[in-house]
N, C-alpha and C positions, 0 to 999 in steps of 0.2 A: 746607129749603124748606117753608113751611106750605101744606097742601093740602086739603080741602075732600071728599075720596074716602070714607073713612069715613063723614061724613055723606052723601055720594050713595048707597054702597052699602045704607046701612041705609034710606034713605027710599024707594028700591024694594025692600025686602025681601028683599035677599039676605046671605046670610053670605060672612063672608071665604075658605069654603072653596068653595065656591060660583063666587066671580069670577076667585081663581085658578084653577079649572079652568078657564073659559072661556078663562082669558090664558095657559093652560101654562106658571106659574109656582107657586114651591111656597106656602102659604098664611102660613109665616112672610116669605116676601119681600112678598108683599103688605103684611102687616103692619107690615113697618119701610118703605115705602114711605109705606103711611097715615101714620106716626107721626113722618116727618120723617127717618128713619136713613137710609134711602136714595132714591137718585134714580132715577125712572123713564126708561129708555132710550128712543129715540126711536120706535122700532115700538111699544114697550106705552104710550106717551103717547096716539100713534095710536087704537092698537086698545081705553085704557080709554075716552077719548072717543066713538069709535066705538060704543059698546055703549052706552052712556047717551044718545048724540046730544046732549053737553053740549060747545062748542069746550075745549078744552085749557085756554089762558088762565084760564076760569072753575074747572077744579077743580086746577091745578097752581098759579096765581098767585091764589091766593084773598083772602090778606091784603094784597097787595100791591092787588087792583083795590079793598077796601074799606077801605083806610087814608083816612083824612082826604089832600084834598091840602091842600100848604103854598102858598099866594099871595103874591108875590112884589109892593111895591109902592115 
């Protein structure tokens, strides 16, 4: 799943060790979270939204909302 986090996390200046401690996750799960490896569970979906005040959709479905759409005619 491409996600849009790393770029949120660095453009408010914080480090990836940094935002796992806020999420009480270790700094390598963040990591494969940012990078596609893993899926963020439904409270840290939650709670990384919650700390940016970005909706989910925008930093979990990131390629998906900026994919061209296909018109059907």
């Amino acid at each position: 799943m491409s996600n849009c986090l790393a770029e949120l996390r660095r453009s408010r200046g914080m480090t990836q060790a940094e935002l796992a401690e806020q999420l009480g996750i270790t700094r390598t799960h963040l990591s494969r979270i940012e990078n596609g490896l893993h899926r963020a569970g439904g409270w840290l979906v939650i709670e990384i939204s919650r700390i940016f005040g970005v909706p989910a959709a925008e930093i979990f479905f990131y390629s998906e909302l900026n994919e061209p759409k296909l018109h059907v005619i």
